[in-house]
N, C-alpha and C positions, 0 to 999 in steps of 0.2 A: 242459707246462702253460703257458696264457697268461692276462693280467690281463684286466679288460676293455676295455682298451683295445689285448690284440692282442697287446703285450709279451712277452717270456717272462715266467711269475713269477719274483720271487725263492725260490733253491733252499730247501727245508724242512730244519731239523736238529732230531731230537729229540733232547733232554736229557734223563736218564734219572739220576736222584739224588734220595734222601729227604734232603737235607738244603735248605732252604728257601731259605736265603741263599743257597747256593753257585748252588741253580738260578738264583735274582734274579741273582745275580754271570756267569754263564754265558749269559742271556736278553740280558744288559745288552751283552757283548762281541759276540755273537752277531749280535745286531740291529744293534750299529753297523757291522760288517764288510758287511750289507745284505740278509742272509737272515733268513729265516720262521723262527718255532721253533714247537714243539709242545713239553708236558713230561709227564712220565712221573715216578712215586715209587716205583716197583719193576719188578721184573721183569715181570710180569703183566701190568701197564699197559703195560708199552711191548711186550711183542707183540701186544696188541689197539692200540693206536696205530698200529705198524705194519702191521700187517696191513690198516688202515683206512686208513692217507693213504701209503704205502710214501714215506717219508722221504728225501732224496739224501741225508745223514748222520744217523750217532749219534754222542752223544758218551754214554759207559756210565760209570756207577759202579760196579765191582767187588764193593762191600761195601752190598749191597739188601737190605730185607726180603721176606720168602715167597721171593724167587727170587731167587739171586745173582747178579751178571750176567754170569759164568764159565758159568752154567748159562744163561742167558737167549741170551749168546752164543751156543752149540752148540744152542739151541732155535731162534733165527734160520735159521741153514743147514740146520738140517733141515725147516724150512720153507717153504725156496725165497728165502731173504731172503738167502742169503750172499754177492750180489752190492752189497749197500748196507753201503760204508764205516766205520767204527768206530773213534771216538776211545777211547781205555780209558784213565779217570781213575779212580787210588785213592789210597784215603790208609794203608791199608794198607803195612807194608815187606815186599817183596817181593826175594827174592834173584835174581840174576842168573838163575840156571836156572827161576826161575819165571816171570819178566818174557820170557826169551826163548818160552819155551812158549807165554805170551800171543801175541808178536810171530810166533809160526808160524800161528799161526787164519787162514785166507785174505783172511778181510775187515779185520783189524784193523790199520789203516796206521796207528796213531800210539801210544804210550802217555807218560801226564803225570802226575806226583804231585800228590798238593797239599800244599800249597795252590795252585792252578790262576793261576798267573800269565796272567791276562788276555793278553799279546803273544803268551805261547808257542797258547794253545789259537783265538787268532789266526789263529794262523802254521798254525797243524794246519789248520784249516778253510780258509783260503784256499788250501793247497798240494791239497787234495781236491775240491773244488768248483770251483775256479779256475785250472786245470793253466796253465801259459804256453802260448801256442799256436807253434806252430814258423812258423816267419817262410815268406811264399812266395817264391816265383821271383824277383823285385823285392826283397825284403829284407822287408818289411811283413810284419805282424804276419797270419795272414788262415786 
């Protein structure tokens, strides 16, 4: 995708959380790292969201209303979406054997508690959107 002036756009992250501040708080970190967001307040929403602008990330709230996003996730992939990345933020306590089940889902490369410290879900997005590029033959970045 490009702006109109030819650009790439900046890449889209939907944020997917009914709680209102944390999305404010998430839109806020989001946008300053330099990407688009889109939001979503449950499950339902963000796979009509998806399905409508297919997102270069999510970042999910585990604990949604109508549709959890344990369920929302495995509704992704079987939808043909399970090649677009997924941050998994809950505030939920989760034991080690459940959190690693999470980290087994193909798409989900990050998971964050909260309270969502701003650098860590930072650090999530720019490590998925923004991989280092392998330097070429010369040394340079290319």
């Amino acid at each position: 995708m490009t702006d109109a002036s030819g650009a790439p756009a900046p890449k889209l992250v939907l944020l997917v959380d009914d709680d209102e501040s944390l999305l404010d708080l998430m839109d806020h970190v989001v946008k300053k790292e330099g990407f688009r967001t889109e939001r979503a307040e449950d499950g339902i929403e963000a796979l009509a969201k998806v399905a409508a602008l297919e997102p270069d990330a999510i970042v999910l709230d585990f604990m949604l209303p109508s549709m959890g996003g344990y369920e929302a996730l495995r509704e992704l992939q079987s939808r043909g979406f399970g090649h677009i990345p997924i941050v998994v933020v809950t505030g939920r306590a989760m034991d080690a054997k459940s959190i690693e089940m999470v980290r087994q889902e193909p798409n989900v490369k990050d998971f964050l508690q909260k309270p969502v410290r701003p650098a860590m879900l930072a650090a999530a997005l720019q490590r998925l959107l923004n991989p280092p590029t392998e330097p070429g033959p010369d040394g340079s970045a290319g």
